[in-house]
Each structure stands twice: as structure tokens, then as C-alpha cells.
N, C-alpha and C positions, 0 to 999 in steps of 0.2 A: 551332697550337702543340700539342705532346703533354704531358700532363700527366706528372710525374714518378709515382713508385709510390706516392708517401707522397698525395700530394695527390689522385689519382684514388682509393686508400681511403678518404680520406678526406668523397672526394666521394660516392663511391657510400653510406660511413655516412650520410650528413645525408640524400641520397634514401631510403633504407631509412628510417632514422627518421620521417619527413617520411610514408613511405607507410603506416608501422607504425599513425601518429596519428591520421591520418585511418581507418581502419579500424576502430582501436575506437571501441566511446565512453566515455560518460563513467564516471567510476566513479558509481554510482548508491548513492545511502545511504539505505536506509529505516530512520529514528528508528522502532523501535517504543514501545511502554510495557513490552514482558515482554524485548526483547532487540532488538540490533542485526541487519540484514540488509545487505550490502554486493555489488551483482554486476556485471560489467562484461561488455558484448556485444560480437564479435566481428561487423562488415559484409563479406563477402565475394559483390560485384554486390548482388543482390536479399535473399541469404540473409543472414541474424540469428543465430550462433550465439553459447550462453554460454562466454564465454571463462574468468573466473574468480569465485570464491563465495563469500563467509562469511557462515556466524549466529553471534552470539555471544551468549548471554544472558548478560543483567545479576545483578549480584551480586546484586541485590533490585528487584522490580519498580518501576518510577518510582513516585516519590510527588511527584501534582499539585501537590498543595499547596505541596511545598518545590521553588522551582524551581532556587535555588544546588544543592541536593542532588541533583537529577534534574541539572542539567547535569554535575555532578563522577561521578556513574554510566555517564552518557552517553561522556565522556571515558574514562573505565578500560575501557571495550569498543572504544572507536576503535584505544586502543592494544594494546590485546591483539589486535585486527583487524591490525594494521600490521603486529607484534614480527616476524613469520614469512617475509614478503615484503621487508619496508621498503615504502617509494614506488611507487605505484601509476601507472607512464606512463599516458596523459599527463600527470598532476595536474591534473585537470579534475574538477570534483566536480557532481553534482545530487542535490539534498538532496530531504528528505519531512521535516518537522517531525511530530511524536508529534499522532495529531487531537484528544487532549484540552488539550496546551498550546495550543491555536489556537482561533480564534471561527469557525464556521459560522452563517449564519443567512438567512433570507429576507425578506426587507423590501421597501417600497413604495416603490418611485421614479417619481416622476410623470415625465412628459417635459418635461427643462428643461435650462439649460444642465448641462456636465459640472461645469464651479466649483462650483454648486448640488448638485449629486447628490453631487460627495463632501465638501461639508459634510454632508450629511446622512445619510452612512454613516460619518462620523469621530463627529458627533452620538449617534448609535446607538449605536456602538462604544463609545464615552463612560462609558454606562451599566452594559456589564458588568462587574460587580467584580472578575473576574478579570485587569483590566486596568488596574487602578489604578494599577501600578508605571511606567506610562512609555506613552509615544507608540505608535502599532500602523503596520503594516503591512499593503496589504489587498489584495485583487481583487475585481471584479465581474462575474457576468457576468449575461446575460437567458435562462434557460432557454426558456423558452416550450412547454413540456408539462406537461402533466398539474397545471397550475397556474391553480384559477380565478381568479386576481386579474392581467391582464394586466400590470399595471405591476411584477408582483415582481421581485426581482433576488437572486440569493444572491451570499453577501459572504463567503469567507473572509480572515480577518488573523490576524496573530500579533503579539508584541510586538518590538519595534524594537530593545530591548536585546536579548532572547534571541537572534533570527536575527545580531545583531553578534556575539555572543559564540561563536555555533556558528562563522559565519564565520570567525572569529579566532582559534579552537581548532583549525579544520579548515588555514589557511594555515600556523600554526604545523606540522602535521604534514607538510607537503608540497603541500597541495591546494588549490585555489582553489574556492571555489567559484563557479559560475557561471549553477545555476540554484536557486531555490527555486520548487517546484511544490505544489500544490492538491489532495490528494488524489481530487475529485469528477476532474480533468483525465487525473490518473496513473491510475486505476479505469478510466475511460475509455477509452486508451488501450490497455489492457490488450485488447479486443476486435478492434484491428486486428492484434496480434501473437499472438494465438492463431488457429488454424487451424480456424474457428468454422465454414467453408462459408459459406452463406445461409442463414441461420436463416430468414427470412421477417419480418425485423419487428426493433425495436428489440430489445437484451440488455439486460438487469438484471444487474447485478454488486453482489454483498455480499462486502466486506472485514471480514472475523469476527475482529477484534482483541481483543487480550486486555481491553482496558477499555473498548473500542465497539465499535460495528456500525454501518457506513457501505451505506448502500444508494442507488445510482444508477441510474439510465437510461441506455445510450448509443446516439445513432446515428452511424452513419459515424464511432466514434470521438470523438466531443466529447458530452457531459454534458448532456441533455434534463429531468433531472427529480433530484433529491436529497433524499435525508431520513436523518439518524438513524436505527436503531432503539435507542431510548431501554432505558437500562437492560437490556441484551443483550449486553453485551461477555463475554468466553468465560471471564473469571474467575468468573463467577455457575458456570456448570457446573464448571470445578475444584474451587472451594472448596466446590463439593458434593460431591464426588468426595474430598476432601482430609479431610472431617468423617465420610463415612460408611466409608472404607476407612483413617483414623488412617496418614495418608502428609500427605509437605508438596509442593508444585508442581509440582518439578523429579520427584521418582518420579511425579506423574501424569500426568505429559509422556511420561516413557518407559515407561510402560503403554501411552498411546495410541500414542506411534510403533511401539509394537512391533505392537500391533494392525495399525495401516497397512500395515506392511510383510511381514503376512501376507499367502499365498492367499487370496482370497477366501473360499472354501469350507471353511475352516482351523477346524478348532473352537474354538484362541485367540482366534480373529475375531470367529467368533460369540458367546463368551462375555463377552468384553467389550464387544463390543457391545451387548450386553441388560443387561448393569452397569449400564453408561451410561446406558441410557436409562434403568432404573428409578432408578439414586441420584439421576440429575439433573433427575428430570420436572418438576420446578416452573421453574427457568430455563430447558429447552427447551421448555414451553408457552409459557414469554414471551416468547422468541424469534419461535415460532411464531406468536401473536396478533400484534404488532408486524409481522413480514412480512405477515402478512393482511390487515392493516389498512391496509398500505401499498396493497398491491394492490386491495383494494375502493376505496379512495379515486383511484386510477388510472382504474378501471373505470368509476367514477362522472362522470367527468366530459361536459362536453359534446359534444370527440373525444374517448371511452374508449382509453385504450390499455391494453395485451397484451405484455407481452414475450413476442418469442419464445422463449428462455431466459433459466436463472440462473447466470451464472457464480459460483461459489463461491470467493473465495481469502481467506488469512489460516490463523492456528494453529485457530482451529475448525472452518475448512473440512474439517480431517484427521484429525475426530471421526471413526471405524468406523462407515458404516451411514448417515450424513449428507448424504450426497447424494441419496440414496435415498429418506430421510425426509422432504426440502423437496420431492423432484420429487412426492410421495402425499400431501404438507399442502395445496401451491400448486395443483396439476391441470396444472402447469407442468414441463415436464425441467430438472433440473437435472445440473451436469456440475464437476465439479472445473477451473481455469483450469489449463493445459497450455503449454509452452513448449517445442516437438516437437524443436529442433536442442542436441540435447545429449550429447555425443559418448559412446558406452558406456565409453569408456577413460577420462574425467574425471573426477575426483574429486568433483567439486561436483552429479555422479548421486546423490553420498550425500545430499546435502539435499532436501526434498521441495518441489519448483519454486513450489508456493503460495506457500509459505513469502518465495520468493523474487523474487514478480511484480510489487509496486512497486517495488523495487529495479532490475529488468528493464528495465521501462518510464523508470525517467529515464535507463537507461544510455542507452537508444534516444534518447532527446530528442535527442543530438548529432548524429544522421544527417535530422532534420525539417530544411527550410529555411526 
């Protein structure tokens, strides 16, 4: 039978759509604490290109403590993210929860049934205050590097109302969501989509957030080893920056991107960059000790490991001068995380890819089986 005209456009639209869907992924949403990051990837075969981008910072950085007011902040960036496009096809969402709204930690699991083990990571969980308001949410897994005590396990969770209510926020907009992911899991991944070669050995990757510092191990892509660096999130260096040059956040923000996006060789580069480092020396020593520390305690063990590099991503990665500084602290290369398929003609060239690589990474979730 021949299809009539109306019914054969309309056929070949639902194949076009049908093959549009499967091509992207998801729209990927990194909650930060200083601003939202939203990017969605384009599959074409094997290749991964960024299809589309936004950062939005927040009217005012999250405040932990108020989480009605950190969600209603969160909300005013979703829609200011939307206002421009509307509806993001396919309305598939994968989220990143903010790593200070959430529990990390590493604890003892003996070997016993699963019923037993997560009684007694709901137990655990129990105890931190930050958790009082309601039931949690959690994962587990068994890294098994760089950790003397074999039975450890890291646990992150989050609160059970919070993640309903983002859900609920985010459906209200168009979008479903369908994945909520780990940040030690999304850091991780971050290795297989950057165009790393063979290093020769597992990557360390540090996500330099504005109110933490996540530092992980990966191999082959999944999360061998994680730790905090405690009290190192990239506000210590602003609000250094913020008290010694009488400027508030957002201008120290566009001093440093402006530095970034100099020549290397550029004397604005260089000058701010020696700013930097003298107004900030006391939160970049801490920085500093906290990565050392991590790494002597790696080294220490009874297989020692070594990463072969540091992937750098997050707003402090794209401090002037920074990369350079961890590769002469560590004895270790370090290298800004990169996400090579980004067409010169795109708009979203304007945002600086760091910025934008947990985002990245859950887009990709949809194309894993």
C-alpha cells in the first residue's frame, strides 16, 4: 500500500525524531554551590560532541545550612536556564546533587548479608546531623585502593525529601529526571571522555568547587580511591582575593576569566597571576598540604600507588598559573580536563569546558548500557 503525503511526513517526522533521541543525551545538570552548569552531548558513531551549554550563577551562593533557600536559588537558575530555549528534547534529565548537600564517607562493612550492611550504613547515616530532617538515599560501593582497612566501603546519600523535591521541580519544567549520580562515579568518568592517551597508571582527578574539593582515583573509568580535601573549596581563595583587592565574588570571577582567556605569555596573565598567588598564599598552602597529604598517604600503602596524572576540573581549576603550580607541588603533571569535540562555530566555545565536565559526563550516562 502507498502511503498518502500527509501520512508518509508524518512518518518519516516520528523516524527523525525517534533518531534525533537517541543521538543525544541526557540533558546533564550539575547543581553546583556558586552556579548552575547544564550541557547536553551530541553521539554521532563513536564521536561525543557538545551539542548545547549553560552556566548560570546563582543570585547568591548556596547557603548549606538553609536548604528551603538553597532549593528556591536553585529553582531561579533552572529557569533562567530554560527562559531562552524552553524544553530541552528529549526531557531526560541526569542530575549531580551540590557535594555539600550530601553525605560522603567511608566506613567498615564486614562481610555479611546485604539486609545487614545496609542496616548499618542507614545506622551510620543516622548519626549525621545534617540529616535529621528526613530518611536518606544512598550508594555503596568497595573501592579497594589505596585503603588499609579491607572491609571499607564509601557510602554517598542524600536526603530523600531533597532529591523528591528537585525531581519534582525538574518534572514540573519539562524534564524527568532519570538519573541521580555520585560524584566520586561522574569525576571518574570524566577520564574515559577526555582524550587522556595512556598515561601509564591510574588519574587522580580534583573537582575544585567553590565550597569543596573532591579528590578521586580512577581506573578504567570507575573510582579506586576518594577523599575530600577538607577545607579547600575555592571560596578560601576569593574571599582572599575579595578582602585584599575590596571587590565582591562575581568581579573576582571576571578578573580571573579574564586572565584565562589571555595568551599565555600576556603580561595581564602574568600579573594576575602573581596577585593570586601572593593575596591567596594561605588557602593555596592548604590546598597544597591537603593534596600532599593525600598522596603521601597513597604512597604509603602496602600496594603504593602513583597516579599517572592530575586531572584538574571545576572554577578553581581556572585559577592563572594552576596547573603548573600542582604539576611542581605534586612531582606529578597536571593538565586542565579537556573535552576536544567542540565545534569552533558554537557558542558554548564561550564557556570554559572545566567549568562544564560533570555536566558532560551525566549527558553521556545515556549512551552507557
Amino acid at each position: 500500500m502507498v502511503k498518502s503525503g500527509m501520512v508518509a511526513t508524518l512518518a518519516d517526522s516520528v523516524s527523525q525524531s525517534f533518531h534525533i533521541s537517541r543521538s543525544l543525551g541526557y540533558v546533564g545538570i550539575d547543581l553546583g554551590t556558586y552556579g548552575l552548569k547544564i550541557a547536553q552531548v551530541r553521539k554521532t558513531g563513536q564521536k561525543l560532541t557538545l551539542e548545547r551549554a549553560h552556566c548560570v550563577p546563582y543570585r547568591q551562593p548556596l547557603d548549606i545550612a538553609n536548604r528551603s533557600l538553597a532549593i528556591d536559588v536553585i529553582l531561579e537558575s533552572l529557569d533562567q536556564a530554560w527562559s531562552p530555549t524552553g524544553r530541552w528534547f528529549p526531557d531526560e534529565a541526569a542530575c549531580l546533587l551540590p557535594l555539600p548537600l550530601m553525605f560522603l564517607r567511608t566506613i567498615d562493612l564486614p562481610t555479611t548479608s546485604s539486609e545487614d550492611q545496609q542496616r548499618m550504613i542507614e545506622s551510620e547515616l543516622s548519626h549525621d546531623a545534617r540529616q535529621s530532617a528526613g530518611p536518606m538515599i544512598f550508594e555503596c560501593w568497595n573501592e579497594g585502593m589505596g585503603e588499609a582497612r579491607p572491609t571499607a566501603a564509601s557510602v554517598l546519600g542524600a536526603s530523600q525529601g531533597l532529591v523528591e523535591e528537585l525531581a519534582e521541580s525538574l518534572y514540573e519544567r519539562g524534564l524527568a529526571c532519570e538519573v541521580l549520580d555520585g560524584h566520586p562515579h561522574v569525576l571518574s568518568r570524566l577520564t574515559s571522555l577526555d582524550r587522556l592517551g595512556n598515561p601509564g597508571g591510574p588519574i587522580a582527578v580534583i573537582d575544585w568547587g567553590y565550597e569543596s574539593s573532591l579528590f578521586v582515583i580512577a581506573r578504567h573509568g570507575v573510582p579506586v580511591y576518594t577523599r575530600p580535601l577538607r577545607d579547600c573549596g575555592f571560596r578560601n581563595v576569593s574571599e582572599a582575593l575579595c578582602e585584599s583587592l575590596n571587590l565582591d565574588a562575581r568581579e573576582v570571577q571576571y578578573l580571573l576569566s579574564s586572565a584565562q582567556n589571555s595568551p599565555e605569555d600576556s603580561p595581564l596573565r602574568r600579573e594576575i597571576q602573581e596577585m593570586v598567588f601572593d593575596l591567596a598564599a594561605t588557602p593555596l598552602r592548604r590546598f597544597e598540604e591537603e593534596l600532599n597529604r593525600t598522596l603521601t598517604f597513597l604512597r604509603q600503602q602496602r600496594t603504593p600507588v602513583e597516579p599517572a596524572m592530575i586531572c584538574l576540573t571545576g572554577g578553581g581549576a581556572l585559577t592563572p598559573g594552576v596547573v603548573d603550580w600542582v604539576t611542581q607541588s605534586t612531582g606529578i603533571m597536571a593538565r586542565l580536563w579537556e573535552f576536544p569535540s567542540v565545534e569552533s562555530s558554537s557558542p558554548v566555545q564561550r564557556i570554559p569546558v572545566s567549568l562544564l565536565s560533570s555536566a558532560i559526563a551525566l549527558s553521556s550516562l545515556r549512551f552507557e548500557s
